[in-house]
VODRENZA-124206 format. One record per residue: x, y, z of N, C-alpha, C, O in turn. Coordinates in steps of 0.02 Angstrom, whole numbers, plus 50000, padded with zeros to 5 digits. Layout:
N
[[X, Y, Z], [X, Y, Z], [X, Y, Z], [X, Y, Z]],
...
This chain:
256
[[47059, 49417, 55065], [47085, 49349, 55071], [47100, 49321, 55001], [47053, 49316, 54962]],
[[47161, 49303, 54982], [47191, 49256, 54925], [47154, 49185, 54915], [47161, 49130, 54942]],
[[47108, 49210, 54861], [47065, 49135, 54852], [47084, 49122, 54780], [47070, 49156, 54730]],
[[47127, 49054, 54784], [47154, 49004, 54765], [47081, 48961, 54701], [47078, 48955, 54639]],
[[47043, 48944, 54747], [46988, 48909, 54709], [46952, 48968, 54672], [46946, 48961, 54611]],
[[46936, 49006, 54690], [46896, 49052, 54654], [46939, 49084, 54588], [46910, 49107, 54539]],
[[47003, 49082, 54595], [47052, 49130, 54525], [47065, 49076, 54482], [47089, 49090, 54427]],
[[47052, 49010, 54496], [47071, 48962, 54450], [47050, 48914, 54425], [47074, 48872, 54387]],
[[46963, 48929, 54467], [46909, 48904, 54441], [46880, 48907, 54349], [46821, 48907, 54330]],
[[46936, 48910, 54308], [46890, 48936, 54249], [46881, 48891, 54191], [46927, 48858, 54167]],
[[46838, 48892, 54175], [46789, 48854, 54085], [46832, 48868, 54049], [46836, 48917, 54012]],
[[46886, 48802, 54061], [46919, 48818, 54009], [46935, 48727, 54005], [46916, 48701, 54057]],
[[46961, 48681, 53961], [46981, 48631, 53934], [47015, 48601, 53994], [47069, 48627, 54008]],
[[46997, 48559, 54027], [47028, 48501, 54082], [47084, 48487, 54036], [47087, 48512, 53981]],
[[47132, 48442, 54062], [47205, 48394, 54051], [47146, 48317, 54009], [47161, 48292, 53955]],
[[47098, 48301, 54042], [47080, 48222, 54009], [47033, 48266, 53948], [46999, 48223, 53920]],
[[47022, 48317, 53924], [46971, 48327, 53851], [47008, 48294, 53818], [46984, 48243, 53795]],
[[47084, 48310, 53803], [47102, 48294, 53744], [47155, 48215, 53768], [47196, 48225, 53814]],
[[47154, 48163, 53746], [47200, 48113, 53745], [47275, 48130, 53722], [47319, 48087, 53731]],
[[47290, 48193, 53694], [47366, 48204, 53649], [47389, 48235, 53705], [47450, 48232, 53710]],
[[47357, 48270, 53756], [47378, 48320, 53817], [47421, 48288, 53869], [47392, 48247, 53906]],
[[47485, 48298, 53879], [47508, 48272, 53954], [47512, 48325, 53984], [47534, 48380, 53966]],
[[47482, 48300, 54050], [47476, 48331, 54101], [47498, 48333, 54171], [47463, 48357, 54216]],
[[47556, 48306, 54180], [47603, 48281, 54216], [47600, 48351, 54271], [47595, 48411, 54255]],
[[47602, 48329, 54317], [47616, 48388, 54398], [47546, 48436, 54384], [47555, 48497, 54390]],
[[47477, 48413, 54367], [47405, 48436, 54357], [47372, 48452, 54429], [47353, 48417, 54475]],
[[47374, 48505, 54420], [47318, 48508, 54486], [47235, 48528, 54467], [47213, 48582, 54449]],
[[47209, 48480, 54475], [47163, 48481, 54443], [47114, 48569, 54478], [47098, 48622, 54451]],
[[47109, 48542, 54540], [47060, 48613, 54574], [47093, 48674, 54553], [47056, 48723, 54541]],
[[47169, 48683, 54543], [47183, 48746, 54521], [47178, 48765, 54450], [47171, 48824, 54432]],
[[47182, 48707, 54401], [47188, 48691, 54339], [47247, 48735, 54323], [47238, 48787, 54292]],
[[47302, 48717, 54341], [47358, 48724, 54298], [47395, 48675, 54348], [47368, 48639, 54390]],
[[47480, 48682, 54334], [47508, 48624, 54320], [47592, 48670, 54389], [47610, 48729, 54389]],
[[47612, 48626, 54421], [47682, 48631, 54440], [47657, 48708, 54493], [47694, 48757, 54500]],
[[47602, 48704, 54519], [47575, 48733, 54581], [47587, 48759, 54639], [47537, 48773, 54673]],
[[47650, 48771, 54664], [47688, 48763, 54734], [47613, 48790, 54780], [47577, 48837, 54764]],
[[47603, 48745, 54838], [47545, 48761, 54879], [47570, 48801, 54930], [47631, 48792, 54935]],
[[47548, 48845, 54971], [47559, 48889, 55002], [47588, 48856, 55055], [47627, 48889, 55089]],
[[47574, 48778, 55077], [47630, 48749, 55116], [47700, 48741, 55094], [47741, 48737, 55139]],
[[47724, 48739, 55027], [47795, 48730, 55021], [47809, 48804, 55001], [47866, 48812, 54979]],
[[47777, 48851, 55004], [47810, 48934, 54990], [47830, 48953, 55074], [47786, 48971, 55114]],
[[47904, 48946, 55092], [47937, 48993, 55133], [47934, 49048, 55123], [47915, 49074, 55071]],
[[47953, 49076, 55173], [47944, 49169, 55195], [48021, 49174, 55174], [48045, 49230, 55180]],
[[48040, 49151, 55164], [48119, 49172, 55147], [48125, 49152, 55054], [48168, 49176, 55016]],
[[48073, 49105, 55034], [48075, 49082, 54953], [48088, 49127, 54918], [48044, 49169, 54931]],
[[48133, 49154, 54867], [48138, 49207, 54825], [48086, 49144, 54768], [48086, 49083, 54758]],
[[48045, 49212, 54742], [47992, 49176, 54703], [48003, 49194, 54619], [48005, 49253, 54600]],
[[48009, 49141, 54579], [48001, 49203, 54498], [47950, 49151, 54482], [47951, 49090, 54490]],
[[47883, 49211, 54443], [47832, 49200, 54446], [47810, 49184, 54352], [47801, 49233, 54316]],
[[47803, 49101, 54319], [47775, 49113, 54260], [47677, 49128, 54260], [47631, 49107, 54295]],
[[47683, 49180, 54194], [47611, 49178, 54195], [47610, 49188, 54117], [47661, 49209, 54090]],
[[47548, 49171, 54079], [47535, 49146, 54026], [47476, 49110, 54023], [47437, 49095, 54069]],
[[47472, 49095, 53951], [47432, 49056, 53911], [47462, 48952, 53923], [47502, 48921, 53957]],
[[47411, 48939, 53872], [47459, 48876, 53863], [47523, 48868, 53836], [47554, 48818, 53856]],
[[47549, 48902, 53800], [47612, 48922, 53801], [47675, 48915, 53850], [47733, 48896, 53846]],
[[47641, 48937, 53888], [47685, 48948, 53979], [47663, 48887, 54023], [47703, 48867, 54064]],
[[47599, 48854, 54017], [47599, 48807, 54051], [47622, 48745, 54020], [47619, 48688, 54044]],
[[47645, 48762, 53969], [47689, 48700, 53914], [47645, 48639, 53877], [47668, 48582, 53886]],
[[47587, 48643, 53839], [47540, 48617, 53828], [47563, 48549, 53797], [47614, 48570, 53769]],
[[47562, 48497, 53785], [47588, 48455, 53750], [47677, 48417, 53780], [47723, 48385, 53753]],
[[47673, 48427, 53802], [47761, 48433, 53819], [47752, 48399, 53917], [47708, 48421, 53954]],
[[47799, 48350, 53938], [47807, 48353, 53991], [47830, 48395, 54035], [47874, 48433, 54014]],
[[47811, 48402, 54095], [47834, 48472, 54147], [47912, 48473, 54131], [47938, 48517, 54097]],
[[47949, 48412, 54163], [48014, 48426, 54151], [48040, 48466, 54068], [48093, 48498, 54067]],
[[48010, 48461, 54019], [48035, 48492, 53967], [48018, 48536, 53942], [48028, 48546, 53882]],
[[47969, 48596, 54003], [47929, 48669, 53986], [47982, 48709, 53987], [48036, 48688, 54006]],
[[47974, 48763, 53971], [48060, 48815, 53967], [48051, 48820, 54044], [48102, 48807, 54075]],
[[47995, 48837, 54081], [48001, 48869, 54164], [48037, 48795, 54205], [48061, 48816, 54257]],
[[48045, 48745, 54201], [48073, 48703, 54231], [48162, 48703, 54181], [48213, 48694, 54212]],
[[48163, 48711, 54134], [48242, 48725, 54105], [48251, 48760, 54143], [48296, 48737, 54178]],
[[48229, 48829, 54171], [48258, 48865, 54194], [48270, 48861, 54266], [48325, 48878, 54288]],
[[48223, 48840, 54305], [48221, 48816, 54363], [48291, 48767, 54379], [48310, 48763, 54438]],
[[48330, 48728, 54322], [48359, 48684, 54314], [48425, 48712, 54303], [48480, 48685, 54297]],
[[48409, 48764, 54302], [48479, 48801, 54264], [48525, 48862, 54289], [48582, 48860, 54311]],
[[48476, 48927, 54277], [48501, 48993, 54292], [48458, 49006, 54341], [48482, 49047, 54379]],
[[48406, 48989, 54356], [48363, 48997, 54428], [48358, 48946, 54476], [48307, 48924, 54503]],
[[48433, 48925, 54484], [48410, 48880, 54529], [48413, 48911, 54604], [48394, 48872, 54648]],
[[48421, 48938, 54612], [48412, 48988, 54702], [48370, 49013, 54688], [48373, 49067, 54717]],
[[48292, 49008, 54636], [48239, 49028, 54661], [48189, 48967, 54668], [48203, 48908, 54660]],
[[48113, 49001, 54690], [48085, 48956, 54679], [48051, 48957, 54632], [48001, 48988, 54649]],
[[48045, 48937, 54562], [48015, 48953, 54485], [47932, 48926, 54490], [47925, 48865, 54490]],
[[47872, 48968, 54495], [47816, 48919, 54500], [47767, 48958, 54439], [47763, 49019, 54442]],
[[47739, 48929, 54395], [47698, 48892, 54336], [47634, 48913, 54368], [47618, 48882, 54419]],
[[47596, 48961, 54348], [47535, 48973, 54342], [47494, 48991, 54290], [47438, 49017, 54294]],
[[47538, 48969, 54224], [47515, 48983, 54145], [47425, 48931, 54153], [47411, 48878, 54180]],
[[47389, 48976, 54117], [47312, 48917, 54102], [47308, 48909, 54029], [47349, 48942, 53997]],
[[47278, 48883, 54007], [47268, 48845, 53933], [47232, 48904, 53925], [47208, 48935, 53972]],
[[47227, 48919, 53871], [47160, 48953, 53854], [47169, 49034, 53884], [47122, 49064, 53859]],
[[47202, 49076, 53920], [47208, 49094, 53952], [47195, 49182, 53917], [47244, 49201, 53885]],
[[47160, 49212, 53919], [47161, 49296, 53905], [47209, 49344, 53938], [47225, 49341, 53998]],
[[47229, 49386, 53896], [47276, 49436, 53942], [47252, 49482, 53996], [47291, 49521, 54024]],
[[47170, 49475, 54016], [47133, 49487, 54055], [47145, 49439, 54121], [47148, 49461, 54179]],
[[47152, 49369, 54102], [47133, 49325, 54146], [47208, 49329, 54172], [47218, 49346, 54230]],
[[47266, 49313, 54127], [47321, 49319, 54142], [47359, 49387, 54199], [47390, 49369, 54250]],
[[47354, 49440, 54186], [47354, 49480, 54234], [47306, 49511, 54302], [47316, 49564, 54331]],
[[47256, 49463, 54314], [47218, 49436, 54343], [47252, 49379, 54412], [47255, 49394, 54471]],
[[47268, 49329, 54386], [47341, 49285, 54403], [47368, 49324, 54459], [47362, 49323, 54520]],
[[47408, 49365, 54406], [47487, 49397, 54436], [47456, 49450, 54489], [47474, 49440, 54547]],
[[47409, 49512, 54477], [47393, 49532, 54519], [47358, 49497, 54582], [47359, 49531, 54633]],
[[47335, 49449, 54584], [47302, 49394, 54640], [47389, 49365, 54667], [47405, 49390, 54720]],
[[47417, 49341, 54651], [47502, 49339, 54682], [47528, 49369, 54719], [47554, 49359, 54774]],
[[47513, 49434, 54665], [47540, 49501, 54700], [47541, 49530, 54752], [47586, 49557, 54784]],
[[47456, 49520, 54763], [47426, 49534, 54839], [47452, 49492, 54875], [47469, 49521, 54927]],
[[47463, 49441, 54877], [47486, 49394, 54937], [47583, 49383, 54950], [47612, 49386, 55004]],
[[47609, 49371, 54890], [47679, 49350, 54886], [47734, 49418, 54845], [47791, 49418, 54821]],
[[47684, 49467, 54852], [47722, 49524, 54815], [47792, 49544, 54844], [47835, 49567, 54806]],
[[47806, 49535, 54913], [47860, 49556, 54924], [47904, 49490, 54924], [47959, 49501, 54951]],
[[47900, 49444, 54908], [47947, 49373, 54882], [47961, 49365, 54798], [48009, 49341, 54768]],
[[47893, 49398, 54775], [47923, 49396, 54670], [47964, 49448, 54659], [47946, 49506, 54667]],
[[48041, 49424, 54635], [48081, 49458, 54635], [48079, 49441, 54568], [48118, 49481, 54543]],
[[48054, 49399, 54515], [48057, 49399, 54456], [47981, 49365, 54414], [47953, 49312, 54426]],
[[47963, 49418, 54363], [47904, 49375, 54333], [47896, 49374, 54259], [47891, 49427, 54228]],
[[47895, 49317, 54229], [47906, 49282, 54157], [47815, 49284, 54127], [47767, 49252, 54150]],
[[47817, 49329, 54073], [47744, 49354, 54067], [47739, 49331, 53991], [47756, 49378, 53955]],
[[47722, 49273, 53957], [47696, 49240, 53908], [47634, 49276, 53863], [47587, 49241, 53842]],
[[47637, 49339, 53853], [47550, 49366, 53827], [47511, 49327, 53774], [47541, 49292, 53733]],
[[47446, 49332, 53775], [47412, 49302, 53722], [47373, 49357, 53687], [47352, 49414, 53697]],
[[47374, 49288, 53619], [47327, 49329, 53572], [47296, 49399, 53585], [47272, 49397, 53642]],
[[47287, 49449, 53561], [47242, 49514, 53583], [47170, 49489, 53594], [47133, 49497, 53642]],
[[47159, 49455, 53532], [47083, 49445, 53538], [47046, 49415, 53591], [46985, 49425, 53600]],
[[47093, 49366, 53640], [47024, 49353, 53685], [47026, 49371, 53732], [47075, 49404, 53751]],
[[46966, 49355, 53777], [46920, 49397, 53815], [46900, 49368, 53876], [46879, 49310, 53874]],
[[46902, 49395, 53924], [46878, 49356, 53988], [46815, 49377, 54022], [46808, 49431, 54051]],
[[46756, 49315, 54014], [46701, 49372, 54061], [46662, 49330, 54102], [46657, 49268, 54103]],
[[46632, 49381, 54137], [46608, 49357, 54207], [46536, 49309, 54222], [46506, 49353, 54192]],
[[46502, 49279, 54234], [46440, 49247, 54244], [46455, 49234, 54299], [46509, 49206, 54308]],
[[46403, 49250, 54370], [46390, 49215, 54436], [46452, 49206, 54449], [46472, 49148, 54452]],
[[46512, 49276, 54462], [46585, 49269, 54492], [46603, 49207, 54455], [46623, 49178, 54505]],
[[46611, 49169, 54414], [46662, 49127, 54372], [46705, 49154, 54313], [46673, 49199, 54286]],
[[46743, 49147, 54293], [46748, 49182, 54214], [46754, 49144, 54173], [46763, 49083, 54180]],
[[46751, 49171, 54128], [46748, 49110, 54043], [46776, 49155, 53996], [46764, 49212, 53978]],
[[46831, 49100, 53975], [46873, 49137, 53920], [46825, 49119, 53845], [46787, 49076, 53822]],
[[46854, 49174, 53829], [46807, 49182, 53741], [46862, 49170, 53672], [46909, 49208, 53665]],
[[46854, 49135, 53644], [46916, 49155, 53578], [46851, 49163, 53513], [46793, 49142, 53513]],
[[46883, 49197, 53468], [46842, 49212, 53393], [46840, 49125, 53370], [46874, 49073, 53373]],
[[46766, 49154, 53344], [46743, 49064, 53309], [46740, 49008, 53361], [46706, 48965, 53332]],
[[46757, 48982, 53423], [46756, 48957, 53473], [46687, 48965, 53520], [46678, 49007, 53565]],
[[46648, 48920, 53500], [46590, 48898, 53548], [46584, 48844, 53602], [46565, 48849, 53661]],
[[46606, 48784, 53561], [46609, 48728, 53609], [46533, 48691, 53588], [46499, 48697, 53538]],
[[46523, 48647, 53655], [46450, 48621, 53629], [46405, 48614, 53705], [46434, 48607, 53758]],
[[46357, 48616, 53701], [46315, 48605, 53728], [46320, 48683, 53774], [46315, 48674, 53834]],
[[46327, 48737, 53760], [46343, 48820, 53787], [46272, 48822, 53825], [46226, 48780, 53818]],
[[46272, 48864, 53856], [46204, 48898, 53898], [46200, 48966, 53841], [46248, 48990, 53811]],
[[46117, 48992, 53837], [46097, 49042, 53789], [46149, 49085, 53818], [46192, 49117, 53788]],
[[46138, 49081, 53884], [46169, 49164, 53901], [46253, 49163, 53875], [46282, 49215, 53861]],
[[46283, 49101, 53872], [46331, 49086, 53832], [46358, 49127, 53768], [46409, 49161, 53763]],
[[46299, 49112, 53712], [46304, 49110, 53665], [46282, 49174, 53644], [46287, 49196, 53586]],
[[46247, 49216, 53710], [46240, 49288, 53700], [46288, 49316, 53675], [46305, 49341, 53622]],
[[46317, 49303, 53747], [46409, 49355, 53761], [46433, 49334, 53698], [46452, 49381, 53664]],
[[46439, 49268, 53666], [46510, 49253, 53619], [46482, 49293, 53555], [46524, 49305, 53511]],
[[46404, 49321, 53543], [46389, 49338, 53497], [46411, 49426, 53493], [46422, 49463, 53446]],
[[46410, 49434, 53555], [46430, 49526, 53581], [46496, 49507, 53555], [46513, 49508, 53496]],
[[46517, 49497, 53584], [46591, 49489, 53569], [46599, 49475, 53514], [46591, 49531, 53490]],
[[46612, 49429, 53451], [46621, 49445, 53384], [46611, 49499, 53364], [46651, 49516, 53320]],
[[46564, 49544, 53379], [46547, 49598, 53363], [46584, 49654, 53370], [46584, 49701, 53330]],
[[46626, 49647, 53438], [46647, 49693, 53458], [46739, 49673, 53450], [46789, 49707, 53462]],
[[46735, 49646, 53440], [46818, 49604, 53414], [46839, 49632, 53354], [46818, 49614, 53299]],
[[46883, 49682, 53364], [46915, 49745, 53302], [46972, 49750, 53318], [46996, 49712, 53361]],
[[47008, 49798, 53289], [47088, 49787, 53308], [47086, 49852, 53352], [47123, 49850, 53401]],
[[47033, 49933, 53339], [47045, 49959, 53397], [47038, 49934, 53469], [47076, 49955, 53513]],
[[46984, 49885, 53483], [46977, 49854, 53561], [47001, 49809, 53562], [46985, 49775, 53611]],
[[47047, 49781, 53518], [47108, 49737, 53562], [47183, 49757, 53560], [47224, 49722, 53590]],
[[47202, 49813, 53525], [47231, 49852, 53540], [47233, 49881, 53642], [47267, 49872, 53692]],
[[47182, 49909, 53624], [47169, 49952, 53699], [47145, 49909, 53756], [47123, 49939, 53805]],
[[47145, 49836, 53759], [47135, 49813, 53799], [47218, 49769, 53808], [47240, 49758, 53865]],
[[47250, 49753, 53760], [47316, 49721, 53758], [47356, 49790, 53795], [47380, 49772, 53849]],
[[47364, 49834, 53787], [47400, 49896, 53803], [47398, 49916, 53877], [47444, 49941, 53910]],
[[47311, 49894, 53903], [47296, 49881, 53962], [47340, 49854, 54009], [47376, 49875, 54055]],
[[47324, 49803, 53984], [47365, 49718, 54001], [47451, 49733, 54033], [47472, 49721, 54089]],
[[47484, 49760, 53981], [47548, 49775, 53968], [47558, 49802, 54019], [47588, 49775, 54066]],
[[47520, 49892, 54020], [47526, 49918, 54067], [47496, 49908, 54139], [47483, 49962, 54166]],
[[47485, 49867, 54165], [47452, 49855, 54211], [47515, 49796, 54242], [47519, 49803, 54303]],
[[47551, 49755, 54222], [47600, 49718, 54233], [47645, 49771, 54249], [47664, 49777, 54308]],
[[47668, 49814, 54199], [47728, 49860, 54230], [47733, 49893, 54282], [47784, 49912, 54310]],
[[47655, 49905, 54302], [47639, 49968, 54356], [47655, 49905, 54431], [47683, 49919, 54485]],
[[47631, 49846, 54412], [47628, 49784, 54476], [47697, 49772, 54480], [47719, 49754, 54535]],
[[47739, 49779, 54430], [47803, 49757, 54432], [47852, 49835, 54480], [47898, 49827, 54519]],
[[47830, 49883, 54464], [47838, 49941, 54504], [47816, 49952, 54575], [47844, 49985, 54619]],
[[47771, 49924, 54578], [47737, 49947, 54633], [47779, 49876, 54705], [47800, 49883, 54763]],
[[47770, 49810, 54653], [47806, 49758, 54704], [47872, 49747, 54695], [47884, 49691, 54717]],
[[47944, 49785, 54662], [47995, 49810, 54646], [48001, 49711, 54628], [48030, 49669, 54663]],
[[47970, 49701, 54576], [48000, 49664, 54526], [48026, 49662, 54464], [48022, 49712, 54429]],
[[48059, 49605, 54440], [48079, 49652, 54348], [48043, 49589, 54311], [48059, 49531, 54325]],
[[48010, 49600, 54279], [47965, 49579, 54216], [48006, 49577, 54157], [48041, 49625, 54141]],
[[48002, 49501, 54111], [48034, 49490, 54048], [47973, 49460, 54009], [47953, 49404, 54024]],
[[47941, 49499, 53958], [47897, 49450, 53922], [47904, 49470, 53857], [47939, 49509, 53824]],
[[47849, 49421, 53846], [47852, 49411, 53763], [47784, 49416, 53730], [47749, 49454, 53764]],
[[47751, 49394, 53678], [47686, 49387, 53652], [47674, 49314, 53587], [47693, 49316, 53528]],
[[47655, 49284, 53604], [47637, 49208, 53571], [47590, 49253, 53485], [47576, 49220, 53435]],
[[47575, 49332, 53495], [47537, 49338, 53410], [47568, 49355, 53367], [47545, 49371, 53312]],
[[47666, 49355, 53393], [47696, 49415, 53375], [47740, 49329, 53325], [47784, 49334, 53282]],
[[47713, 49265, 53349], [47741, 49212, 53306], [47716, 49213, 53225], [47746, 49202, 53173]],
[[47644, 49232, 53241], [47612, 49238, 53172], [47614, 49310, 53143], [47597, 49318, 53084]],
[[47628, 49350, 53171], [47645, 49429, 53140], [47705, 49444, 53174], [47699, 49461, 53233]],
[[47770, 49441, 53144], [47821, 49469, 53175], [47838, 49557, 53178], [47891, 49581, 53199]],
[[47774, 49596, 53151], [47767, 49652, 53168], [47709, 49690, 53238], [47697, 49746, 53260]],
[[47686, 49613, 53253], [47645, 49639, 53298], [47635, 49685, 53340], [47583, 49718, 53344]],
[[47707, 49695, 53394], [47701, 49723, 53441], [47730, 49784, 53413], [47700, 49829, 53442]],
[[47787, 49820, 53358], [47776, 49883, 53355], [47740, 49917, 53322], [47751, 49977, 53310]],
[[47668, 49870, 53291], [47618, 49892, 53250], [47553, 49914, 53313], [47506, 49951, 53300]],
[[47564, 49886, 53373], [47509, 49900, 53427], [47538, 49950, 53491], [47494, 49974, 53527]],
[[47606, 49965, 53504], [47630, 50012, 53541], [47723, 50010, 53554], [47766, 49966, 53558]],
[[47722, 50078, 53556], [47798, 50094, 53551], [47831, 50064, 53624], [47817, 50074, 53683]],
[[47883, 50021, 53588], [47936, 49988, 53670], [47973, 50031, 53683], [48005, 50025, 53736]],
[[47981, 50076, 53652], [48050, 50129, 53673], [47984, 50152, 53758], [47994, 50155, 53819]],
[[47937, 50159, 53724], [47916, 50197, 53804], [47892, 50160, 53860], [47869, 50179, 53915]],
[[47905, 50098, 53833], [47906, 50038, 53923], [47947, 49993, 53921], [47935, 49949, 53963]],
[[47999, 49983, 53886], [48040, 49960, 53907], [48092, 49991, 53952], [48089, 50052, 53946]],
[[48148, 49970, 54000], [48172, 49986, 54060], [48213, 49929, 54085], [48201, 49870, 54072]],
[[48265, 49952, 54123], [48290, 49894, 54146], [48262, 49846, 54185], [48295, 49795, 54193]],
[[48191, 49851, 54222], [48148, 49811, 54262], [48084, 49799, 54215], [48034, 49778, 54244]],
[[48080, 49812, 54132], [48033, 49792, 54105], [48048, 49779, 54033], [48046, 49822, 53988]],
[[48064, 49710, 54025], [48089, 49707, 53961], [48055, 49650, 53928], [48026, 49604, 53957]],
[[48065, 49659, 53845], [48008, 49627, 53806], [48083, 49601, 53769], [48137, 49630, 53764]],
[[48059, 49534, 53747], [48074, 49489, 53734], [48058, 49463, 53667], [48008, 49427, 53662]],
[[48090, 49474, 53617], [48058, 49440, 53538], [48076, 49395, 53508], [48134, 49392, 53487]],
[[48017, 49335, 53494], [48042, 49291, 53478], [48058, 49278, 53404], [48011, 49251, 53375]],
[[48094, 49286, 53378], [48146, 49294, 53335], [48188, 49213, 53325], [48193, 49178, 53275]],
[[48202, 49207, 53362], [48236, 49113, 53345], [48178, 49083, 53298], [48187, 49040, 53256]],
[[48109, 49120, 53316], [48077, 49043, 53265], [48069, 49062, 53194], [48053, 49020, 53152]],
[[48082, 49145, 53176], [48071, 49168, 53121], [48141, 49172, 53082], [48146, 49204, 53030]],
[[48199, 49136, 53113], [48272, 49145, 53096], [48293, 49072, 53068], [48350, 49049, 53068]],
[[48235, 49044, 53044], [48262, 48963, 53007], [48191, 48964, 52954], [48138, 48993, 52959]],
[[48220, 48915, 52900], [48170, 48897, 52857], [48122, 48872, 52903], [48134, 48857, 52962]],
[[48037, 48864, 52858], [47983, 48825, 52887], [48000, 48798, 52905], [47996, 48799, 52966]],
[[48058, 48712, 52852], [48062, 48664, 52871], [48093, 48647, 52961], [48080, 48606, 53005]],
[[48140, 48706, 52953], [48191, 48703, 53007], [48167, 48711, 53072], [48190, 48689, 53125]],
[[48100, 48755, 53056], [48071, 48789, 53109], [48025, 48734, 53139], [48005, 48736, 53197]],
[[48007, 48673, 53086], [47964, 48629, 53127], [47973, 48591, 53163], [47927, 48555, 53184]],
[[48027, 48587, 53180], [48055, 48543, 53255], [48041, 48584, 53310], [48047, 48552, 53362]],
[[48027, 48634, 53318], [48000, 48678, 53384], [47930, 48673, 53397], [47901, 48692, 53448]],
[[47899, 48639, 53336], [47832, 48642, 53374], [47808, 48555, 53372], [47828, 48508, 53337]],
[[47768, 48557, 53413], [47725, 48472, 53419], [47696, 48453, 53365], [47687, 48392, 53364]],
[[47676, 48484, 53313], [47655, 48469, 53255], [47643, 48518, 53195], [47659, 48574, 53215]],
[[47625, 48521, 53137], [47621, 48551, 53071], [47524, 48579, 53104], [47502, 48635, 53090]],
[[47487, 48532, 53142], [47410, 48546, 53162], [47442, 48581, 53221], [47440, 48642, 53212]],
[[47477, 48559, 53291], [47498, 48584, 53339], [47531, 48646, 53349], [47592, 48653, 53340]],
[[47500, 48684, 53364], [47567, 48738, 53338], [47611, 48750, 53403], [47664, 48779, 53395]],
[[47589, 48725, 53478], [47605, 48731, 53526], [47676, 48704, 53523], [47686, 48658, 53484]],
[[47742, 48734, 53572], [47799, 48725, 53568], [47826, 48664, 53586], [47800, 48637, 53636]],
[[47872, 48634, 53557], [47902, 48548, 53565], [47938, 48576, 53614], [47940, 48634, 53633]],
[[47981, 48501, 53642], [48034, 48504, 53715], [48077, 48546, 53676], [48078, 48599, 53706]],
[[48130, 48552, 53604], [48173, 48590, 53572], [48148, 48657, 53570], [48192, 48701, 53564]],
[[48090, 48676, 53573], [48043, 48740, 53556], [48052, 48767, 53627], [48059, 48828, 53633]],
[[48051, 48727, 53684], [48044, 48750, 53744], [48121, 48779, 53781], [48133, 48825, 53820]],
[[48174, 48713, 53740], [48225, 48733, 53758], [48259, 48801, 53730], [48299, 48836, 53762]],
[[48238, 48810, 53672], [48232, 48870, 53641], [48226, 48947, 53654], [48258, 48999, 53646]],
[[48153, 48920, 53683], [48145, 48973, 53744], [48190, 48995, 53800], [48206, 49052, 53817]],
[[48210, 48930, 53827], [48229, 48935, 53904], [48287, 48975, 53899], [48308, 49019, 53937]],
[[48321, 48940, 53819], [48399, 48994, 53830], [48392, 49067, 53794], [48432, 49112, 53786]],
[[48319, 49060, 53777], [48315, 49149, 53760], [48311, 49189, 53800], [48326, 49247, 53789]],
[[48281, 49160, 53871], [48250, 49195, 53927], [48321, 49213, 53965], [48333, 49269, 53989]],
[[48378, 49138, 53967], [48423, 49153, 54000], [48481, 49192, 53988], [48525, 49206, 54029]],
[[48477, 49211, 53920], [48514, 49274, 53885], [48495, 49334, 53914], [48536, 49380, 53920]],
[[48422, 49339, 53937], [48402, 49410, 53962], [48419, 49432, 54025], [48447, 49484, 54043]],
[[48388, 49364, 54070], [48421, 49373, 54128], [48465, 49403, 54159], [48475, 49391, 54218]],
């Protein structure tokens, strides 16, 4: 059974922590944003599916001005475009998501927009919940058993095991995208701060395909700093502005 509350139950930052956050089309029980409920998904809906970080759920930025609603607005408009990016989100937790979709609406995603995060974090389990982990990130008032895991984990946070767990990730989308004859376009949010990232962690010649293609973002490394800072919400923010988003939307719709 497709449980809804249980995949999106996770410890991660509500919409009211921060006052700078809009959170416009919030569903709070699912915690993410622009939700289609299984009452407005038709059996006939062609579905394209975002999944991601905060990145994808457009952190800072109103719904109408996330790239997945540009596009919804634009070159997808005969589908139905639905937003299941989480804040905070691991490439664990993230393909987690898509495979939970998969099982239920796999033969309706005819397209899925895959936002990856950082290598480094980590998704883990306590009493069936999960809790995302990032390096240096505690929070306050943690439970010991909390502060266990985050201490394993620093420990174990190297570039061989996030390598081999990102590679995971990757491949585990392509095989879902095979298996539910969808075509997958993504990208990676670490590849902004290392524009060598992804052919320093695995060769695209051997997964890319016409139903699996990677996406580099390149527009933001193709202008001065100065130029480049209109794409994001702030010089502290690094999360993408409405121009940053639109940015996106027409990178995505070039691929298309």
């Amino acid at each position: 059974m497709f449980n809804f509350d249980k995949m999106y139950r996770l410890h991660h930052p509500t919409c009211n922590d921060n006052w700078y956050n809009i959170c416009d089309d919030w569903n709070y029980e699912y915690q993410t944003r622009s939700l289609a409920s299984e009452e407005t998904i038709n059996p006939e809906d062609r579905i394209v599916l975002c999944v991601g970080d905060s990145f994808t759920f457009g952190d800072g930025v109103y719904y109408k001005d996330t790239w997945s609603n540009k596009l919804q607005e634009t070159v997808l408009k005969d589908y139905k475009v639905i937003n299941v990016g989480i804040r905070g989100a691991s490439n664990d937790a993230i393909t987690h998501v898509l495979s939970n979709w998969c099982s239920k609406y796999g033969n309706q995603i005819e397209i899925v927009i895959a936002g990856m995060t950082f290598s480094y974090r980590r998704t883990y389990y306590k009493d069936g919940q999960p809790n995302n982990l990032s390096v240096g990130f505690l929070g306050k008032n943690k439970q010991k058993w909390f502060k266990d895991i985050h201490s394993s984990f620093i420990n174990m946070q190297n570039e061989e095991n996030d390598k081999e767990n990102y590679n995971k990730n990757i491949l585990l989308i392509r095989g879902l995208g095979k298996i539910c004859n969808f075509k997958t376009y993504w990208w990676d949010v670490e590849s902004q701060i290392n524009p060598n990232f992804v052919s320093d962690i695995h060769s695209n010649k051997l997964l890319d395909d016409r139903d699996f293609t990677y996406i580099p973002l390149k527009i933001f490394s193709a202008n001065s700093i100065e130029e480049r800072q209109v794409f994001y919400i702030s010089k502290d923010d690094g999360h993408w502005s409405s121009e940053g988003h639109t940015e996106i939307a027409n990178m995505i719709a070039k691929h298309i």
